[in-house]
C-alpha positions in Angstrom: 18.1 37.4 -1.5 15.1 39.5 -1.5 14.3 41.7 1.7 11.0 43.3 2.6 11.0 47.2 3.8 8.0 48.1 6.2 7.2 51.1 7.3 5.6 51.3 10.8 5.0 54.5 12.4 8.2 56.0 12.2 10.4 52.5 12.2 11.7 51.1 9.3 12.2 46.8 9.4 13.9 44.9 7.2 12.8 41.1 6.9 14.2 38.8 5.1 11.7 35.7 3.5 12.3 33.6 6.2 11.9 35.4 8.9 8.1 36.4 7.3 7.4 32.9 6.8 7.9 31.8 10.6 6.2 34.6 11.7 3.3 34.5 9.4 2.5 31.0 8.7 2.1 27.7 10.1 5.1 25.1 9.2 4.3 22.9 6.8 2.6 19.5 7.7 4.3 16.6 6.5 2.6 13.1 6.6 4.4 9.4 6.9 3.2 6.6 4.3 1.1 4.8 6.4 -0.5 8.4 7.6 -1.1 9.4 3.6 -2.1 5.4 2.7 -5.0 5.9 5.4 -5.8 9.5 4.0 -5.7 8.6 0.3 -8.0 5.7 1.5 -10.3 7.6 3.1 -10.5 10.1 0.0 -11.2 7.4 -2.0 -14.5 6.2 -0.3 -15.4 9.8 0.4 -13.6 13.2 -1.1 -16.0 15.4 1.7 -16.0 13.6 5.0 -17.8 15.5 8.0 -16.2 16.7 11.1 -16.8 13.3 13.2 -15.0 11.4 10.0 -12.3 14.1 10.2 -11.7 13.4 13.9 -11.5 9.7 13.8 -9.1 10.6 10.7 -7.0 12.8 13.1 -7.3 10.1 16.1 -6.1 7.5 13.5 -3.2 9.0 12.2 -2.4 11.3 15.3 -2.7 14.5 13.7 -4.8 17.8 14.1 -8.2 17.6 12.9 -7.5 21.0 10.5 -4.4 19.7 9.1 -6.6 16.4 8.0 -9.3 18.9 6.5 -6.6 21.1 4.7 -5.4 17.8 3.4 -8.5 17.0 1.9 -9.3 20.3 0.3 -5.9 20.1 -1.1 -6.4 16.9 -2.5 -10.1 17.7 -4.0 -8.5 21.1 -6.0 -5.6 18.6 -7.1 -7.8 16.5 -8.4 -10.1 18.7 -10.4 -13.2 18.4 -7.7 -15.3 21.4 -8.7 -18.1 20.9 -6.1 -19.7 19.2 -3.6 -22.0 16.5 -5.1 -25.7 16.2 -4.3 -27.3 13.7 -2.4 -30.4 13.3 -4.5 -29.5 13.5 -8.5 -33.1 13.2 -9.1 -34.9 16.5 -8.7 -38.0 14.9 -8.2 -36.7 13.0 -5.1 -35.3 16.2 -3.7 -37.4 16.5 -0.6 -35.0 14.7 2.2 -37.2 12.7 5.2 -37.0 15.0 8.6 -34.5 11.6 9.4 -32.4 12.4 6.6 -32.2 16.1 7.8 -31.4 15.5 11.4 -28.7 12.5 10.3 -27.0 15.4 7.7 -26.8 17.5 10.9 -24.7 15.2 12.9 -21.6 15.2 10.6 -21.4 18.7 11.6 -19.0 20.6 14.0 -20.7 22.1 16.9 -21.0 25.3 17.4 -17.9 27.3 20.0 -19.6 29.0 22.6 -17.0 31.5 24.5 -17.1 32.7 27.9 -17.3 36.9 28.4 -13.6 36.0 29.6 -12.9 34.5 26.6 -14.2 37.1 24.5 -13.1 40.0 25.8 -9.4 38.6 25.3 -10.3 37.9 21.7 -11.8 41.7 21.2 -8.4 42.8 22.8 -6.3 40.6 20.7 -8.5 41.7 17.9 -7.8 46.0 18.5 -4.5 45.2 18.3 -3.8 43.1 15.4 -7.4 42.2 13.4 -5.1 40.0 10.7 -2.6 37.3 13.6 -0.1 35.4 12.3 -0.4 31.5 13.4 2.3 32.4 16.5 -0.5 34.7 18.0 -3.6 33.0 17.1 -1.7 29.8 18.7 -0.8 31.8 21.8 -4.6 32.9 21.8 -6.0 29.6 21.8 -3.6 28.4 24.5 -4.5 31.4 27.0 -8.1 30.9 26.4 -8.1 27.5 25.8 -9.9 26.3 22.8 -8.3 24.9 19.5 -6.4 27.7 17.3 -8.8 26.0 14.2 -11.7 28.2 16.5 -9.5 31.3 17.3 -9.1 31.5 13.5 -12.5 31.4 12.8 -13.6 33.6 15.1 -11.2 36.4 13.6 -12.3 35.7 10.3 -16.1 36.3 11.5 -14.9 39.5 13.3 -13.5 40.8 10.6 -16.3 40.2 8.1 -18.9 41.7 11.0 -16.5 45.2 11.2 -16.7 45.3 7.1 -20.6 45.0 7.0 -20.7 47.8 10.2 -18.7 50.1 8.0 -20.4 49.8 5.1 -24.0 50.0 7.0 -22.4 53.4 8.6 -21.1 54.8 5.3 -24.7 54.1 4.1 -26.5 56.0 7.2 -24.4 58.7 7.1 -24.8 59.2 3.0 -28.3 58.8 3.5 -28.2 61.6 6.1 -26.4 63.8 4.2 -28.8 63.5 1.2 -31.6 64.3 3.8 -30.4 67.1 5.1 -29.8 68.5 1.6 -33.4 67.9 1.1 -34.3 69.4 4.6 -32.8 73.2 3.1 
């Protein structure tokens, strides 16, 4: 049996696979065959439902609305589904009415507005560990209480946000340096 050695600070851990997997992912969801018969039916009239379809889904078959949208995706790279068809084939008719627009709109998940409360126990959570396992991002969710599909999100924004900062600051200060060299 394979054993991970990590090295942190000046402690060395041994973990075995199972121990990583609890502590680093969510278990694994596993449907009844009236839950997949209502799933594989609802893939069949539409491989990309919205957020609305995906809650009646999870309503329906009393699951979480994320494990009925990692469901789908699963089942669209099974099947070979490269991309998300257009509405409107013809390019001609590709102007959609303002109706059209608006009714799109609706299938959509609204946006999570967090409290200052909120966030500052996210920016914490985030100093100390910028990369949570599901135990953490679970806890997270619980203490601040909105969904852990939301707490994931947000530390996946987060983390794209502190990327772009660091690059924008390794640009500033290169362009600095190459103005100063100019300044002498």
């Amino acid at each position: 049996m394979a054993h991970l050695m990590l090295l942190s600070s000046d402690l060395l851990v041994s973990l075995s696979p199972e121990t990583m997997a609890t502590q680093c992912r969510r278990s694994r969801t596993s449907f009844t065959e009236e839950q997949l018969k209502i799933l594989v039916q609802a893939f069949s009239q539409n491989p990309y439902p919205g957020y609305t379809a995906k809650q009646r889904l999870a309503v329906e078959i009393n699951a979480e609305e994320s494990r009925i949208q990692i469901w789908f995706q699963n089942r669209r790279a099974r099947h070979g589904f490269l991309k998300k068809p257009k509405k409107n084939v013809d390019p001609s008719k590709d102007h959609a009415s303002p109706i059209e627009k608006i009714q799109d709109g609706t299938d959509r998940r609204c946006r999570t507005s967090f409290t200052s409360s909120q966030l500052q126990t996210l920016k914490n959570a985030f100093t100390e560990n910028p990369y949570p396992g599901i135990d953490s991002r679970e806890q997270l969710a619980e203490e601040i209480g909105v969904p852990e599909s939301r707490v994931q999100i947000w530390f996946q924004n987060r983390r794209a946000r502190l990327r772009v900062q660091r690059k924008r600051g390794l640009e500033e200060a290169l362009y600095q340096r190459q103005n100063q060299g100019q300044d002498l």
